[in-house]
N, C-alpha and C positions, 0 to 999 in steps of 0.2 A: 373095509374091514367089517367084517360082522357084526351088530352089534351084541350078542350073545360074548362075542370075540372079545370086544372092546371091553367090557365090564368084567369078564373074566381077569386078564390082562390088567385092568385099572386096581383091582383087590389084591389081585396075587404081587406084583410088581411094583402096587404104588403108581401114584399122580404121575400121567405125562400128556401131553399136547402131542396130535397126529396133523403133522404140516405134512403137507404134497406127499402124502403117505408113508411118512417116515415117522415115527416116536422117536418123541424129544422128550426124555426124564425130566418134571418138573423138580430145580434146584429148588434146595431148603432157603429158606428169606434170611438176610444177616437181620440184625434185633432193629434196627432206623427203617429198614421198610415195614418190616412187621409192624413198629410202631404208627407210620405213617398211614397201614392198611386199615391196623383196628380204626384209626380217629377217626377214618374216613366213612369207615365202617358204620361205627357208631351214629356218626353226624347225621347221615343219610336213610341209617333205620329210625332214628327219633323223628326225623322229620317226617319222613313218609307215615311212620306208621300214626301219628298225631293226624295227619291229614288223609289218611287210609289214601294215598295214593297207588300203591303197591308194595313189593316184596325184595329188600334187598338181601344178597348172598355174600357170603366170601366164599372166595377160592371151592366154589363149587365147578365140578367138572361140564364144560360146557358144548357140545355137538352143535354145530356150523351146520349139518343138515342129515339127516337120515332118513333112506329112503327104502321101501320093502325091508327092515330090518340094516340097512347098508349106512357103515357111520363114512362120511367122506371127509371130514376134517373135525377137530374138536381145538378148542380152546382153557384152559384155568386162569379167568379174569380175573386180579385181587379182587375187584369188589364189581360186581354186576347187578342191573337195578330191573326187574319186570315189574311195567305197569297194571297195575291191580286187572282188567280186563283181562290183558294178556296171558297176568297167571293161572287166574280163574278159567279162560277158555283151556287151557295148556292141562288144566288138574281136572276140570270136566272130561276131555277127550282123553285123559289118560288115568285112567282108576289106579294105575299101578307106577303114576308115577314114582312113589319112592324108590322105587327101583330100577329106577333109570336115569341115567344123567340129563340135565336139563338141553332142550335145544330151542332154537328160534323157530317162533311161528310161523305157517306158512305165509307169502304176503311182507313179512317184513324186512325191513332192510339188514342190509347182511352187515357185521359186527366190521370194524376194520382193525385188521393186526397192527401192532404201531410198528 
């Protein structure tokens, strides 16, 4: 899918994961995961950011790989953690990333869906 495609789609539609090319609408959270996400949330931006390790997310829309503009799978982790380098190089190479959904750097190991 395009990513022009992709981001259109992700505003107009709302939150969904593209498995083996299919959109899957990301379901709304009952309140015990929500709860379970913020703590997790939380825990892990105090810590990190206390020890500037890096940058954690929620439920930020997350790209498996893009290439010439091409999204080939994407992900919505509850709670996803880039290491301060990694974010840095990712926000260096990309001026415009606020406008685009985050993806994995090249080099790195690929996420695994549970």
């Amino acid at each position: 899918m395009p990513l022009e495609e992709f981001i259109r789609l992700y505003d107009a539609e709302g939150p969904f994961e593209l498995i083996d090319g299919e959109r899957i609408p990301k379901m709304p959270n009952v309140a015990g995961h929500d709860e379970t996400s913020r703590t997790t949330f939380i825990a892990l931006h105090l810590f990190t950011k206390e020890r500037q390790l890096g940058e954690v997310m929620m439920e930020s829309p997350f790209v498996l790989s893009y290439t010439a503009n091409w999204v080939t799978g994407s992900r919505i982790p509850d709670v996803m953690f880039y290491r301060a380098e990694r974010i840095n190089a990712y926000k260096e190479a990309n001026p415009d990333y606020k406008l685009k959904p985050y993806r994995r750097a090249a080099g790195a190991r690929r996420a695994r869906a549970p």
